[in-house]
C-alpha positions as CSV (number, residue, x, y, z in Angstrom):
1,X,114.3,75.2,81.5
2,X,117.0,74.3,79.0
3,X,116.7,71.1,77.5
4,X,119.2,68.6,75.5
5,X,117.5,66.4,72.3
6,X,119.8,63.7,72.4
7,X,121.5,63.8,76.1
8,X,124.4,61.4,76.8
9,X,126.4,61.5,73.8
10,X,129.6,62.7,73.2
11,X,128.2,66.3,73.0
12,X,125.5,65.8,74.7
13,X,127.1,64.9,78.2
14,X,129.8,67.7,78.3
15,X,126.7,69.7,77.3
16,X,124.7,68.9,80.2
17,X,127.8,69.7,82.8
18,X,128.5,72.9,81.3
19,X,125.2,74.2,81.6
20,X,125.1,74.0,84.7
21,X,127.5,77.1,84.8
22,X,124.3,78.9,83.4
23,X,120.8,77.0,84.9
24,X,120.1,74.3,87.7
25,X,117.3,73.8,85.5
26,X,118.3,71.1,82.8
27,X,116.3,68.3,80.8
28,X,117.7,65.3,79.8
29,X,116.0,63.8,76.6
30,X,117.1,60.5,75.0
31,X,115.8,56.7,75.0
32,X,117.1,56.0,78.4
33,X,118.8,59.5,79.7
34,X,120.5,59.3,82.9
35,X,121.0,62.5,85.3
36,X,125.1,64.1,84.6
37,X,124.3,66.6,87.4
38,X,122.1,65.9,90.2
39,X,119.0,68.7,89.6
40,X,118.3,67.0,85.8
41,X,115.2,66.0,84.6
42,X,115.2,63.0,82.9
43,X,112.9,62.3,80.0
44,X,112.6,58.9,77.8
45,X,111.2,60.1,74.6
46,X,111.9,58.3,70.9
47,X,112.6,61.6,69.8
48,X,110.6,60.6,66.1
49,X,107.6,60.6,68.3
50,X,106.0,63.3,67.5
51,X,104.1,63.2,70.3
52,X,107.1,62.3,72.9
53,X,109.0,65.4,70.7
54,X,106.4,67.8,71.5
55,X,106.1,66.9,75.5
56,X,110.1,66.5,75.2
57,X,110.5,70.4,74.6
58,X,107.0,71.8,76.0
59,X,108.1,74.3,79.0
60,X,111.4,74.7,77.5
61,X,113.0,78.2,77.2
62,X,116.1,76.8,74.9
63,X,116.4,73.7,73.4
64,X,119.5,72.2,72.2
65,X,119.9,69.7,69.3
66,X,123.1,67.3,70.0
67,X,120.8,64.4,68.5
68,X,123.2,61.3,66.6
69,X,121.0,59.2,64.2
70,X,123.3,56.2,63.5
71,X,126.0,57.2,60.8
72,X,124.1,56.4,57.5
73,X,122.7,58.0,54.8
74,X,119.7,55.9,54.5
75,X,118.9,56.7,57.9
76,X,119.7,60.7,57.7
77,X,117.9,60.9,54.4
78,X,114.9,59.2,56.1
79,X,115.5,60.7,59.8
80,X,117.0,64.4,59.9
81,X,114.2,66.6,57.8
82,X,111.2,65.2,59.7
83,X,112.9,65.6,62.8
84,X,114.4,69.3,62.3
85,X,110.9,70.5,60.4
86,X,108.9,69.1,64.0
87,X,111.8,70.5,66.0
88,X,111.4,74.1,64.3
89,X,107.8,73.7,64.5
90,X,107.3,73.3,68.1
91,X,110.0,76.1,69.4
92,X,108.2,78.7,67.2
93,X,104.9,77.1,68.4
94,X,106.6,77.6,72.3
95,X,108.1,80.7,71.7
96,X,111.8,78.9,72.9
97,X,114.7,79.3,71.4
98,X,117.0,76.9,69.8
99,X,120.5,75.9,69.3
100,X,121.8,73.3,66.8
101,X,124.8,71.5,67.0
102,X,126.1,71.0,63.5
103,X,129.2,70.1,61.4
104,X,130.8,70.9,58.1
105,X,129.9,68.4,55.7
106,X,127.7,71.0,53.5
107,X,131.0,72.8,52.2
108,X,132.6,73.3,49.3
109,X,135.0,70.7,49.3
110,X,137.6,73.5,47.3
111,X,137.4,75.6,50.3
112,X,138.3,73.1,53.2
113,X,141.7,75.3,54.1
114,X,140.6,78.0,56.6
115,X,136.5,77.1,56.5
116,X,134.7,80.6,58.4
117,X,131.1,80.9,58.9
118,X,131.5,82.2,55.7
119,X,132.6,79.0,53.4
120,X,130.4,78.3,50.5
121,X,127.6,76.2,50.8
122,X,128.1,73.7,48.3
123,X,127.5,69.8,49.8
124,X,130.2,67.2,48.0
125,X,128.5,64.2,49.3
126,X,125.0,62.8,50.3
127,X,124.9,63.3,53.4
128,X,126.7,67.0,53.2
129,X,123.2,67.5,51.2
130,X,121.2,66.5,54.2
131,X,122.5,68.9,56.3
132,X,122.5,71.4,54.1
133,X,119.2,71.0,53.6
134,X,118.4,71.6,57.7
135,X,120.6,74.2,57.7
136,X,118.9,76.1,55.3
137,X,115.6,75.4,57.2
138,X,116.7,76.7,60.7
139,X,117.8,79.8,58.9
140,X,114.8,80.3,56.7
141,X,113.1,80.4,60.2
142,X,115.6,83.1,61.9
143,X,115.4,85.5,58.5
144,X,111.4,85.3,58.7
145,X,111.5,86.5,62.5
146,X,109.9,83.2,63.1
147,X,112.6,81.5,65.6
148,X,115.6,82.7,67.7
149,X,118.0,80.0,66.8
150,X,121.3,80.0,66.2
151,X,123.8,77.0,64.7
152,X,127.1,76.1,66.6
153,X,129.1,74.6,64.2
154,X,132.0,71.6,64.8
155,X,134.7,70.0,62.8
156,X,135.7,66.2,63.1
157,X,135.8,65.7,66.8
158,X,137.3,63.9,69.0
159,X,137.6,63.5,73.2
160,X,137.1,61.2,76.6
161,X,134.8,58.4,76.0
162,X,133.3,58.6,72.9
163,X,133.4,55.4,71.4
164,X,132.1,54.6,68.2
165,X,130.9,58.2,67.2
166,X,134.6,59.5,66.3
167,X,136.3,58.4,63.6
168,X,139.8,59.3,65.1
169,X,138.9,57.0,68.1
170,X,138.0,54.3,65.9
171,X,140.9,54.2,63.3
172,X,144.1,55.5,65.8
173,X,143.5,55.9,69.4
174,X,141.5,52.7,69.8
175,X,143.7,50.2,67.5
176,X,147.1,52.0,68.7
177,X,145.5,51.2,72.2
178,X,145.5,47.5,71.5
179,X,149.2,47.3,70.1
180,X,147.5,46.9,66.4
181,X,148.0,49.0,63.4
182,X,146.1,52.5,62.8
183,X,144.7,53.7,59.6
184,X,144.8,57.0,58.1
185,X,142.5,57.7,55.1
186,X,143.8,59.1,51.9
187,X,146.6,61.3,52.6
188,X,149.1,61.6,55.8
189,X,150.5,64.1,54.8
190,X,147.3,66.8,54.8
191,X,146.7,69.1,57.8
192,X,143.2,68.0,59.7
193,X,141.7,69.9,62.0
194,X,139.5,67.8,65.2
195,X,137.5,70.1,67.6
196,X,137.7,68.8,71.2
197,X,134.4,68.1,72.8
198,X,134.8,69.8,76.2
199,X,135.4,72.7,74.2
200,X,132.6,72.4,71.7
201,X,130.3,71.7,74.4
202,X,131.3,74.6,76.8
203,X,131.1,76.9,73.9
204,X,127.9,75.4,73.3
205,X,126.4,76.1,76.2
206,X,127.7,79.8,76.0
207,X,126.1,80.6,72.8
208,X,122.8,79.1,74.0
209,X,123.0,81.6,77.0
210,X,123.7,84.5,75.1
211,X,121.6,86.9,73.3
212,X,123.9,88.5,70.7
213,X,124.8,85.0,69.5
214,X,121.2,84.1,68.2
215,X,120.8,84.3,64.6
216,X,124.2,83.3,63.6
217,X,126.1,80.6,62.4
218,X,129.3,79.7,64.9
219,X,132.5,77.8,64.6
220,X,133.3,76.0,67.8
221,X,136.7,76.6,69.2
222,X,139.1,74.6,67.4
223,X,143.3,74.6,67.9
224,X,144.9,76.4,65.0
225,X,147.5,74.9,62.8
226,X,146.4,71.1,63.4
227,X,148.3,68.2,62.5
228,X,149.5,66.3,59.5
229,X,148.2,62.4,59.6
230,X,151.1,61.7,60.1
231,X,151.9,63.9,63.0
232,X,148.4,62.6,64.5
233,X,149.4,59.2,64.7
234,X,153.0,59.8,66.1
235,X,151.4,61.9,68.6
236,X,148.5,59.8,70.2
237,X,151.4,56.9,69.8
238,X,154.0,58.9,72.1
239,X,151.4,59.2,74.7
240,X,150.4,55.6,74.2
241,X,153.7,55.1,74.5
242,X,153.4,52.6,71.7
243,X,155.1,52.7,68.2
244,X,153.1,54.7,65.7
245,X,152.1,52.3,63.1
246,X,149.7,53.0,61.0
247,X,148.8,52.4,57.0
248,X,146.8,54.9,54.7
249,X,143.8,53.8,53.7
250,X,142.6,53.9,50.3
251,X,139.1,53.9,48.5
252,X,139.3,50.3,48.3
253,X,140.6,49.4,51.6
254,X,138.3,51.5,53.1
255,X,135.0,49.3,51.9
256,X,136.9,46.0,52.7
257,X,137.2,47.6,56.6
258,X,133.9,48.7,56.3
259,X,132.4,44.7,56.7
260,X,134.1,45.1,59.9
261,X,133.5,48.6,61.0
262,X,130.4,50.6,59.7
263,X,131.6,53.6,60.4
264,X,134.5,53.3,57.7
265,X,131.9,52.2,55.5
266,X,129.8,55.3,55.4
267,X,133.1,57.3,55.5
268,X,134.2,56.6,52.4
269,X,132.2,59.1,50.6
270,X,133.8,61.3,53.2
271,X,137.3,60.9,51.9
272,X,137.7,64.2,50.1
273,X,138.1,65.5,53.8
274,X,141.8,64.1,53.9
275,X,143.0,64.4,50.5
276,X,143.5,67.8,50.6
277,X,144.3,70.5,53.9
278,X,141.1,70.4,56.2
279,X,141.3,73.6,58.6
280,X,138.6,74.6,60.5
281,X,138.5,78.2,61.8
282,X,136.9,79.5,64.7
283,X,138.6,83.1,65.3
284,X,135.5,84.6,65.7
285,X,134.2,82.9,68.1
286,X,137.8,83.3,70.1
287,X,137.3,87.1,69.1
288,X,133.8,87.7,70.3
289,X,134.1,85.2,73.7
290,X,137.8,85.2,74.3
291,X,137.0,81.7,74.7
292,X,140.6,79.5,73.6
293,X,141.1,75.7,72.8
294,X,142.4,72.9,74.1
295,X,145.8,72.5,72.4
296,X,146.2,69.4,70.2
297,X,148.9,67.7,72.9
298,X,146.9,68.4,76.1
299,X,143.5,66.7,74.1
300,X,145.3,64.1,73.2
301,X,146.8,63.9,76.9
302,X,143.5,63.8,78.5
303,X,142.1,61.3,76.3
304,X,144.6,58.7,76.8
305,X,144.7,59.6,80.9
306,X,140.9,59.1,80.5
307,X,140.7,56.1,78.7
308,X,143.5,54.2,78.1
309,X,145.5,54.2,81.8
């Protein structure tokens, strides 16, 4: 049995299709999961129960973390090391192994141009803390023999039908959509790198089904050289076929849009991401698996074909 903590999200749905590559056996855990391929087992579980948790990953021979708490530091804070300390607990206390679906936000934020497994682990924000501080804890586990686990690792993403947990959907895609003007934070003219999900998920599900990858840290595969801000914008317009307006956002502007999106809100602390080149490396996963991504153009091709025509 492999199971998903926190199905039906924009991981956690390309997750469950591209297991099924590997196992007809899949569990389905959320609030109100619904079946992506026809053999799942569905669980409803609050997934802070410990109690739900525990029946949640009991029989389970690798679970998989894609969980997204609501985008807030109060609620991280508050939410992620309970969660990650029970998680831990009950896969060494079931002898399953686990994979975690991660991000980037525990860097060094002087060492954002060509971040490896390898970057320093020094978290510029509050929530970068956070996860560092479950990072560190799943490895803790895997150096004391304790767990097999392993941590798949994803820059910004963005793909099909994932609204409200991208911040590229939010700020171009979705207002460029509408004929309105996008928003571009800090500086347009800095690289930024955005991992597809279809890719992040089918790589996912490979790690989690392969032995040598356990008790690593892996960058998802990511296209190389990634756009400006600019070039972003221009190119999700072109397939829009809609002109590319778009403003930068500054520190300032970015509260005032918070009262009217959240998710700019909590971004703001976040801004050091696009005021200097952010370039996310996943060569050795493409080494090791042979595994390539989806070029920039095509993602943003089947995103607009997805949800926009």
């Amino acid at each position: 049995m492999q199971t998903i903590l926190g199905s039906g999200g924009a991981i956690g749905t390309p997750l469950a299709k591209a297991l099924r590559t590997y196992t007809a056996d899949i569990r389905l855990v959320s609030r109100n999961p619904e079946k992506v391929n026809e053999t799942d087992e569905c669980v409803a579980a609050d997934l802070l129960d410990p109690a739900a948790l525990e029946k949640a990953i009991r029989g389970s021979d690798v679970v998989y973390v894609t969980v997204g708490f609501p985008y807030s530091y109060s609620v991280w804070k508050k939410n992620w090391p309970p969660f990650v300390d029970e998680v831990l607990r009950l896969c060494e206390t079931e002898g399953c192994k686990l994979v975690f679906f991660d991000n980037v936000y525990m860097y060094d934020s002087n060492h954002l141009d060509g971040m490896t497994e390898e970057t320093p682990i020094r978290p510029p924000s509050k929530k970068g803390e956070v996860r560092a501080q479950i990072a560190r804890s799943i490895m803790e586990k895997v150096e004391q023999g304790r767990l097999q686990a392993l941590i798949a690792r994803s820059a910004d993403f963005y793909g099909p039908s994932i609204q409200n947990t991208s911040l590229l959907t939010e700020t171009v895609f979705k207002p460029l959509s509408e004929g309105k003007t996008a928003n571009w934070m800090a500086d347009d003219s800095m690289p930024h790198s955005f991992t597809y999900t279809s890719d992040a998920a089918r790589a996912t599900a490979l790690l989690g089904n392969s032995e040598e990858a356990y008790g690593q840290v892996w960058h998802l595969p990511t296209a190389g050289h990634p756009p400006t801000g600019k070039e972003w914008v221009q190119a999700i317009a072109g397939e829009l076929r809609t002109k590319p307006k778009y403003r930068v956002v500054s520190k300032t502007m970015m509260r005032i849009l918070g009262w009217f999106m959240p998710v700019m809100r909590e971004s703001v602390e976040m801004m050091y991401q696009y005021n200097r080149p952010y370039v996310f490396d996943s060569s050795k996963f493409e080494r090791t698996f042979g595994q390539a991504p989806t070029s920039y153009a095509d993602g943003i091709r089947e995103i607009v074909q997805a949800d926009y025509v």
